[in-house]
TORKOL-186638 format. One record per residue (C-alpha): chain; x negated, y, z; residue in one letter. Coordinates in steps of 0.1 Angstrom, whole numbers. Each point is the difference from the previous one (the first is absolute). Layout:
# residues N
SITE   ch      xx      yy      zz   aa
SITE    A       X       Y       Z    A
...
# end
This chain:
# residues 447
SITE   ch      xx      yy      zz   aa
SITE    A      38     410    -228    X
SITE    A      23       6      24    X
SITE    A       9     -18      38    X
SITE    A     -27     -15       4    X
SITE    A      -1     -24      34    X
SITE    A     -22     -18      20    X
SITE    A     -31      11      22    X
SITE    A       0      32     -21    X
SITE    A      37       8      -2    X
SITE    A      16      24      27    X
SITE    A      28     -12      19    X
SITE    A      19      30      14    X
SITE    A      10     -12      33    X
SITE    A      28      19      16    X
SITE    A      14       2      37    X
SITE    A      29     -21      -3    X
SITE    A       4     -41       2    X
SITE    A     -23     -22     -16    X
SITE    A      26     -12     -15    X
SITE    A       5      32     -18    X
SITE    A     -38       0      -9    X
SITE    A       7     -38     -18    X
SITE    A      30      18     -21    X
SITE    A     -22      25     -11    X
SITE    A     -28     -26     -10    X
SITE    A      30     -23     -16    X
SITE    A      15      29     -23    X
SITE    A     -37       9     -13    X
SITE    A      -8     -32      -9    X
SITE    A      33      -7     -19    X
SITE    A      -5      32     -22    X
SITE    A      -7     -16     -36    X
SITE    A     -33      23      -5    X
SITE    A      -8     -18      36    X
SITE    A       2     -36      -6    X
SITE    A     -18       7     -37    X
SITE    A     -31      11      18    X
SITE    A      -2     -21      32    X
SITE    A     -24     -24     -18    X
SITE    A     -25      25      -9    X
SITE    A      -9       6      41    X
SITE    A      -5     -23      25    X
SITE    A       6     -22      12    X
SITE    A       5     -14     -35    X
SITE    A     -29      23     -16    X
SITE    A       6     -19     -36    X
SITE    A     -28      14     -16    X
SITE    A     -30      -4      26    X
SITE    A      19     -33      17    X
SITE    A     -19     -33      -2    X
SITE    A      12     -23     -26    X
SITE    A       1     -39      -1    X
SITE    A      16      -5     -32    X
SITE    A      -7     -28     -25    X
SITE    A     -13      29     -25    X
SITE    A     -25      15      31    X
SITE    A     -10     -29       5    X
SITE    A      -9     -12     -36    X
SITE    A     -20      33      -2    X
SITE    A     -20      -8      33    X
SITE    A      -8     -36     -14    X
SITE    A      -5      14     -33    X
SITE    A     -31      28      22    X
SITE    A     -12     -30      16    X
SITE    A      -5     -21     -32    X
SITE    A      27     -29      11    X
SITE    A      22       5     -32    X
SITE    A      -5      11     -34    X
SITE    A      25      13     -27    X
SITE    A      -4      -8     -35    X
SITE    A      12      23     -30    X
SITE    A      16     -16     -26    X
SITE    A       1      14     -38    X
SITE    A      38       0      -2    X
SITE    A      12       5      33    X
SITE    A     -30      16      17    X
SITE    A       2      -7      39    X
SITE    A      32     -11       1    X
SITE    A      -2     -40       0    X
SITE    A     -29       3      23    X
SITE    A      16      25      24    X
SITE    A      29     -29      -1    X
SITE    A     -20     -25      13    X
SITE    A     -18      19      28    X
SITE    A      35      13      16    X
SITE    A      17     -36      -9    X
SITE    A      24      15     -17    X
SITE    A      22     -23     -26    X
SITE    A       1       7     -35    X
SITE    A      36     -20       1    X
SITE    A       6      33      17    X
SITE    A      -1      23     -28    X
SITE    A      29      28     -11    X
SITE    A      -1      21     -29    X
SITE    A      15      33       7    X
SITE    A       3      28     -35    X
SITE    A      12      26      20    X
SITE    A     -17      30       1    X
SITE    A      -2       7      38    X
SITE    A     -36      -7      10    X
SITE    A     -33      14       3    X
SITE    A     -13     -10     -37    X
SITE    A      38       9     -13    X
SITE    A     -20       9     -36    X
SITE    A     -13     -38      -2    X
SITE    A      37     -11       6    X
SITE    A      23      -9     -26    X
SITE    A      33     -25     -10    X
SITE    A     -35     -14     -24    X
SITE    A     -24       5      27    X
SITE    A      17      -9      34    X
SITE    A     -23       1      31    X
SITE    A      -2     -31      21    X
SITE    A       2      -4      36    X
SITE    A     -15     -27      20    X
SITE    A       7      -9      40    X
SITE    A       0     -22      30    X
SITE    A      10       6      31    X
SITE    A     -26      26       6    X
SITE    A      -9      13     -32    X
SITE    A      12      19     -25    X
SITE    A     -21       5     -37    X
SITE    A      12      23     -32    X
SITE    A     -22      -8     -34    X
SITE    A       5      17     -27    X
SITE    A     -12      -5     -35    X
SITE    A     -30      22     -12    X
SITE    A       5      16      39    X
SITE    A     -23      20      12    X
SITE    A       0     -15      35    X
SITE    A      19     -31      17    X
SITE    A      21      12      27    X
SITE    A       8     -19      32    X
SITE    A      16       6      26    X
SITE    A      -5     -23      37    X
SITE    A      14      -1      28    X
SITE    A     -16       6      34    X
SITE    A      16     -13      31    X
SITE    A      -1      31      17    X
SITE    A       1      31     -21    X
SITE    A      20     -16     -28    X
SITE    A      -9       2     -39    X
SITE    A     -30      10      -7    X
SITE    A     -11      10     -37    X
SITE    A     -27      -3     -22    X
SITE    A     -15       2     -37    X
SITE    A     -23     -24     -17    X
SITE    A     -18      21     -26    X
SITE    A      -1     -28     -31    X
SITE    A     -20      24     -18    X
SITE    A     -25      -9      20    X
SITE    A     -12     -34     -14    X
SITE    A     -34      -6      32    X
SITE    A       4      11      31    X
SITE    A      39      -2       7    X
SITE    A      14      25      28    X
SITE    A      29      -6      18    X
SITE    A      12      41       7    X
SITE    A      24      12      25    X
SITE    A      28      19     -11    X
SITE    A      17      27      22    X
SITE    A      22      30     -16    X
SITE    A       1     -10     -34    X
SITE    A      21     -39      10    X
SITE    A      16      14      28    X
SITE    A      15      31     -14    X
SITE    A      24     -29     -13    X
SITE    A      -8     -29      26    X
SITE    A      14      19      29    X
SITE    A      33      16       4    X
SITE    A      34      -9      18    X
SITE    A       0     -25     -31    X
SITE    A     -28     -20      21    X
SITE    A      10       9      35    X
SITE    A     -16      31       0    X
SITE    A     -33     -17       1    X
SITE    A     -24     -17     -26    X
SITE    A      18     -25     -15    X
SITE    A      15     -17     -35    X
SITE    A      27       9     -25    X
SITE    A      19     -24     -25    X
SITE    A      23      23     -24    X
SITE    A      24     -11     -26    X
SITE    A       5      28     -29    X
SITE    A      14       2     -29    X
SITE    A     -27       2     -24    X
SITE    A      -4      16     -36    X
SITE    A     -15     -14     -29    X
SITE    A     -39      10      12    X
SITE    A       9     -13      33    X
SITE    A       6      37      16    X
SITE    A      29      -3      27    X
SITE    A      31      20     -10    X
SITE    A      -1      16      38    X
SITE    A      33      18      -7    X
SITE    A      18     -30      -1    X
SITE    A     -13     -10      38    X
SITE    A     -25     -28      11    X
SITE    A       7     -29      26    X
SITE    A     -26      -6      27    X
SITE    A       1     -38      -3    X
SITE    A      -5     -30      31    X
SITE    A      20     -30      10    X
SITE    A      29      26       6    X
SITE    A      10       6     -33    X
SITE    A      26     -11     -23    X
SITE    A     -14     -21     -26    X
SITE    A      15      22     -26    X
SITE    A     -24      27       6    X
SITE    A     -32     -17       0    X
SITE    A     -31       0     -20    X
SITE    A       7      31     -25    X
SITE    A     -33       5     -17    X
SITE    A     -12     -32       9    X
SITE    A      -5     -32     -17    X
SITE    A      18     -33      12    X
SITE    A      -6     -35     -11    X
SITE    A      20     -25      17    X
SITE    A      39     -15      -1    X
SITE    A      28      13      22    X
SITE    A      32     -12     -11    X
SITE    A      25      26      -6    X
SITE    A     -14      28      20    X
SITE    A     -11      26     -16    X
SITE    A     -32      27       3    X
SITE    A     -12      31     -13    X
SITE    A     -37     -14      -8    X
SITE    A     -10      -8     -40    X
SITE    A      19      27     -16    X
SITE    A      -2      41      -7    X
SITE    A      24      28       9    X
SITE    A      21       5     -25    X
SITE    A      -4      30     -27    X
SITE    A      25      31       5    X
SITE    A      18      13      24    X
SITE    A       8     -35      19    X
SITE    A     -35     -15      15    X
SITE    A      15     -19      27    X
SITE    A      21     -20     -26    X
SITE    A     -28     -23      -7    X
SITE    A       6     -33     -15    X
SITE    A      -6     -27      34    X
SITE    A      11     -25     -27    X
SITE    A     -34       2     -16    X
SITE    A     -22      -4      25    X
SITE    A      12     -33      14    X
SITE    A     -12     -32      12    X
SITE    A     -33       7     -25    X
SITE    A     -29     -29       8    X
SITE    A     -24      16     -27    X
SITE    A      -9      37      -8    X
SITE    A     -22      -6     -26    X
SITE    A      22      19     -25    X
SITE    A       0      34      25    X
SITE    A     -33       1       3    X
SITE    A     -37     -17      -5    X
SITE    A       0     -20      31    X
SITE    A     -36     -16      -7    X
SITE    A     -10      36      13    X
SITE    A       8     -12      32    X
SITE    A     -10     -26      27    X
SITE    A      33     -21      -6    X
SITE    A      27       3     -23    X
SITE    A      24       2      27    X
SITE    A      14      26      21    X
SITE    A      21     -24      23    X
SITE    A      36       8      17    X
SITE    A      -6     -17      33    X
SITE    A     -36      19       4    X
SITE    A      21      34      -6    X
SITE    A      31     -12      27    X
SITE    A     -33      -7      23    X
SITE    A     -19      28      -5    X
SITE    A      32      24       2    X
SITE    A       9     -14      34    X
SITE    A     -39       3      13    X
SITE    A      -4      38      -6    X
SITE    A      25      12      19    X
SITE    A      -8     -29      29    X
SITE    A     -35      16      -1    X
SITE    A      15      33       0    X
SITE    A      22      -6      32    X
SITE    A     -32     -20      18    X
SITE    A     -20      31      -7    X
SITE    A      27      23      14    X
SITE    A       6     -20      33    X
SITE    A     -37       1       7    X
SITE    A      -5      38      -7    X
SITE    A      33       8      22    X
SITE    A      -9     -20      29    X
SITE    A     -38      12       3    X
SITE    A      14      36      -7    X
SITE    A      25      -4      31    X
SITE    A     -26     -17      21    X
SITE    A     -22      32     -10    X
SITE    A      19      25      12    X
SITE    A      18     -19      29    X
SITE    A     -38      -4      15    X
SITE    A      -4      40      -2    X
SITE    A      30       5      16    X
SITE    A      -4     -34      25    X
SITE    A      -5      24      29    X
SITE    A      29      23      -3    X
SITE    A      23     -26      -1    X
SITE    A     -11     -17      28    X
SITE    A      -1     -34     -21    X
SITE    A     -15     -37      18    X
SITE    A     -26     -21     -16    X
SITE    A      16     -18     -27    X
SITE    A      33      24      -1    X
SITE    A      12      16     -30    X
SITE    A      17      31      -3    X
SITE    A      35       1     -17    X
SITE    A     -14      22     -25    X
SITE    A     -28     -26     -13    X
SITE    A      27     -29       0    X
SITE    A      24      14     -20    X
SITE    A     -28       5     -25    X
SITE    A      -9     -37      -2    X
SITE    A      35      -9       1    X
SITE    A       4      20     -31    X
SITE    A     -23     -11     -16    X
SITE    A       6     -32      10    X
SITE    A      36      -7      -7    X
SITE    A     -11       6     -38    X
SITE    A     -30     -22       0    X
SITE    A      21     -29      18    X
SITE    A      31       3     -24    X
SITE    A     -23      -2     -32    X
SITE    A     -18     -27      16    X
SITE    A      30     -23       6    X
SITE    A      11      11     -40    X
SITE    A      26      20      12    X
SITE    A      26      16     -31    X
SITE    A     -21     -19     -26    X
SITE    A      19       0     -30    X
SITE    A       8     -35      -8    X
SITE    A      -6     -21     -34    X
SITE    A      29     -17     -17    X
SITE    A     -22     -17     -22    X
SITE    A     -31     -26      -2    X
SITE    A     -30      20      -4    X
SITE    A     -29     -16     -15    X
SITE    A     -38      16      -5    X
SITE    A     -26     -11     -31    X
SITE    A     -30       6      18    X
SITE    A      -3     -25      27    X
SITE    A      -2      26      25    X
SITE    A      31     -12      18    X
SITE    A     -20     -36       5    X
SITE    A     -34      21       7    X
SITE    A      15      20      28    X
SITE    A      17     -25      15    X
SITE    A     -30     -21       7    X
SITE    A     -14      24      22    X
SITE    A      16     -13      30    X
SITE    A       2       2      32    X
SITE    A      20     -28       9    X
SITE    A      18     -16      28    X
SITE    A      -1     -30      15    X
SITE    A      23     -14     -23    X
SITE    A     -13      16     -29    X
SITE    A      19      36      -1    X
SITE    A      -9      34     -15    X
SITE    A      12      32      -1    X
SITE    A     -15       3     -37    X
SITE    A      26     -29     -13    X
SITE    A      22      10     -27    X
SITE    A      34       2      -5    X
SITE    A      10      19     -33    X
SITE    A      36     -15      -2    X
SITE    A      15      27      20    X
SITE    A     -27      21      16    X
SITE    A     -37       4       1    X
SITE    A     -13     -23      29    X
SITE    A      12     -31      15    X
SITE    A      -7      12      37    X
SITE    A      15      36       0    X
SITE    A     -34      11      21    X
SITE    A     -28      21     -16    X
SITE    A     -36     -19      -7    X
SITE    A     -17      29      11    X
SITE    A       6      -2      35    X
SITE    A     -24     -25      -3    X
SITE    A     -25      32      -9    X
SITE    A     -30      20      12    X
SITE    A      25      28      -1    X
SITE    A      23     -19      20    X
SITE    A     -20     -15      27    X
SITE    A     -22      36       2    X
SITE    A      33      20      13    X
SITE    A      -6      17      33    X
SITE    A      13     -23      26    X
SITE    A      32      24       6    X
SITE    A      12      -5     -29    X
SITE    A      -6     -37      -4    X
SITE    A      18      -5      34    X
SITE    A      27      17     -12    X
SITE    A       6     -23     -32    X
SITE    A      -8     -35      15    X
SITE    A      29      13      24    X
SITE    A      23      12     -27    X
SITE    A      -9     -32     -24    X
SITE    A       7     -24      29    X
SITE    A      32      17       8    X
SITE    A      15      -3     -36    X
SITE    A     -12     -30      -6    X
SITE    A      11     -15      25    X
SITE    A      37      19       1    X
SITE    A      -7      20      27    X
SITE    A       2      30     -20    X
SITE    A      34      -7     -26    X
SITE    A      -4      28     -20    X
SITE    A      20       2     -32    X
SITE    A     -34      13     -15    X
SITE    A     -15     -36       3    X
SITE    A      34     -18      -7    X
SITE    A     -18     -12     -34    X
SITE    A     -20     -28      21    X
SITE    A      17     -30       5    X
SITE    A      -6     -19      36    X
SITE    A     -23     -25     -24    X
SITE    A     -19      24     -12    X
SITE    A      -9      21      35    X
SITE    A      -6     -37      14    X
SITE    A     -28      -5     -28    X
SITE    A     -15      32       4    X
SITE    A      -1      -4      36    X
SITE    A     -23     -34      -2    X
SITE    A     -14      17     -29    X
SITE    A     -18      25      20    X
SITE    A      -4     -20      32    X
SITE    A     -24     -24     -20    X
SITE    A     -15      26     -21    X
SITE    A       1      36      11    X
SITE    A     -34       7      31    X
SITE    A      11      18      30    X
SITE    A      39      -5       4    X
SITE    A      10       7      37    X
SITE    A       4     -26      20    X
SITE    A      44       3      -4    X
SITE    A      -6     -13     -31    X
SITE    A     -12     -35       9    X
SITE    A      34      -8      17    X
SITE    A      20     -31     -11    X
SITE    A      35      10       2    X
SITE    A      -5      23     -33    X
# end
């Protein structure tokens, strides 16, 4: 490895301005080969960190004989390993794509099926060898792990390092451990046709791309996906027939879906679960930026002469880049809008919404629209998450600040022109009644 920082890296100081020494720092950690490698030192130290993730956390109850998996004959620990992380089976997607660790168990017959919630993530697939499950710490990001189902008593929840993240963490993720969602265009054993191109899929995309290789149940109107169908034979795999694979309800003539948990693999849990990955990805990436910039802003505290609670320019531009990002996605900036009703099969759109919080008057962020986009309060759920609320004060300063100035117009950005004076006054109140440790700006009554 290469540029390695922290205690152990060498800073070559020369004798010119600090501020020469910062544009030194700056250009180093730009480099793509050093922002791949920053979480693999401190301060992030992803492999030796402490973790406090829902997964951790089972296995730690699991040591101390609080909880107990079962294995089940069909599904092995699957259901149970549901029920411990509270993660819905309304939830599930069926993806016959190729493109994951137990590719050789994967086919258009034999899709694997993923699981979530907001802070889980679990892959099962038939006759697999483990289940794979991926959760989310709130300050080092996805964290990955195997359950051997091969193993029928004593049930092991392993860590995973190279072999996820040698796919988990690129500039696809942030440059840090994180979550893809792909569309492809698959063949007929479900193997992507990578010359004709992949999309990386989140709330972003045009709905015309979506959901190649994966299975959709669900009604949208006119609009039309890429999910339920294979790449055509020949020379012309992209012209695949969209027809085909819409507005299905029931897959029970693609496949034996009493294999799986539900027969459902439900639209509105993929439109969720496609805008949560990359929200996790850009949470993860705000916190590894601004610790890495408070880092290396402490070693160099001295030489620039900085006060007690002063930051250098250096470490604000790196939360404001980071920042900017995180904010924009937050607010659903450039989501690609629906010009159709969207309706799921599963219930998950009911089951999700439940989960609250609320205003005073009965508001959440996790109400529906799916008439013309995907929320009815343009403002992600998970700032209401232990990634959220565990961001190193920096940056959370820096977003209340940037939230209250958009949302209240102070900022009129064309970026944030898709949120109507209704909907910033909403998600204003929203988070006053419902969102702990809002500045005290926030409170005032002429907003």
């Amino acid at each position: 490895m290469t540029g390695r920082a922290g205690s152990n890296r060498p800073i070559f100081f020369v004798a010119a301005a600090a501020g020469a020494v910062l544009a030194l720092v700056a250009a180093v950690n730009d480099s793509p080969a050093a922002r791949a490698d920053d979480y693999e030192r401190p301060p992030i130290d992803y492999e030796h960190g402490p973790l406090a993730d829902p997964v951790t956390k089972l296995r730690q109850r699991i040591e101390r004989g609080e909880a107990q998996l079962e294995h089940d004959a069909e599904h092995g620990w699957l259901p149970s390993l549901l029920d411990e992380l509270d993660v819905p089976r309304s939830s599930q997607m069926l993806v016959f794509s190729r493109t994951s660790l137990q590719r050789h168990r994967i086919s258009p017959r034999h899709p694997r099926a993923l699981y979530f919630n907001d802070d889980v993530y679990v892959g099962w697939c038939r006759d697999g060898d483990v289940v794979e499950v991926s959760s989310v710490d709130p300050r080092q990001g996805a964290v990955f792990f195997t359950l051997d189902q091969n193993d029928k008593e004593t049930p092991l929840l392993a860590r995973q390092m190279d072999r996820c993240t040698l796919c988990h963490s690129s500039s696809q993720t942030q440059g840090a451990p994180g979550h893809i969602v792909r569309s492809v265009f698959p063949d007929r054993s479900g193997e992507p046709v990578f010359a004709s191109g992949t999309f990386r899929i989140d709330h972003r995309s045009p709905f015309a791309r979506r959901w190649g290789g994966w299975y959709v149940t669900g009604t949208h109107g006119e609009q039309r996906h890429m999910g339920n169908v294979l790449a055509a034979r020949g020379s012309d795999p992209e012209n695949i027939d969209r027809e085909a694979g819409a507005n299905l309800v029931d897959l029970a003539g693609k496949l034996d879906v009493k294999s799986y948990l539900t027969p459902h693999s439900d639209i509105v849990a993929l439109l969720v679960f496609e805008h949560q990955t990359t929200m996790h990805n850009l949470l993860t990436n705000a916190s590894y930026q601004t610790r890495i910039a408070l880092h290396q802003e402490a070693e160099l505290r001295e030489l620039l002469g900085l006060k007690d609670g002063e930051h250098s320019e250096s470490a604000r531009a790196r939360i404001r880049g980071a920042g900017e990002p995180l904010l924009r996605y937050l607010l659903f900036g450039d989501e690609a809008p629906l010009t159709d009703r969207v309706r799921g099969t599963s219930g998950f759109a009911e089951e999700f919404a439940r989960r609250g919080p609320r205003d005073s008057r009965g508001r959440s962020l996790r109400e529906f629209d799916l008439e013309t986009r995907l929320f009815r309060y343009p403002c992600s759920y998970l700032v209401h998450s232990e990634s959220f609320a565990a961001l190193p004060p920096p940056m959370k300063e820096y977003l209340h600040r940037r939230l209250w100035e958009v949302l209240t117009g102070e900022d009129d950005d064309a970026a944030f022109a898709h949120l109507s004076p209704d909907d910033r006054a909403a998600i204003i109140e929203i988070l006053r009644d419902t969102l702990d440790g809002l500045p005290a700006y926030w409170r005032r009554t002429d907003h």
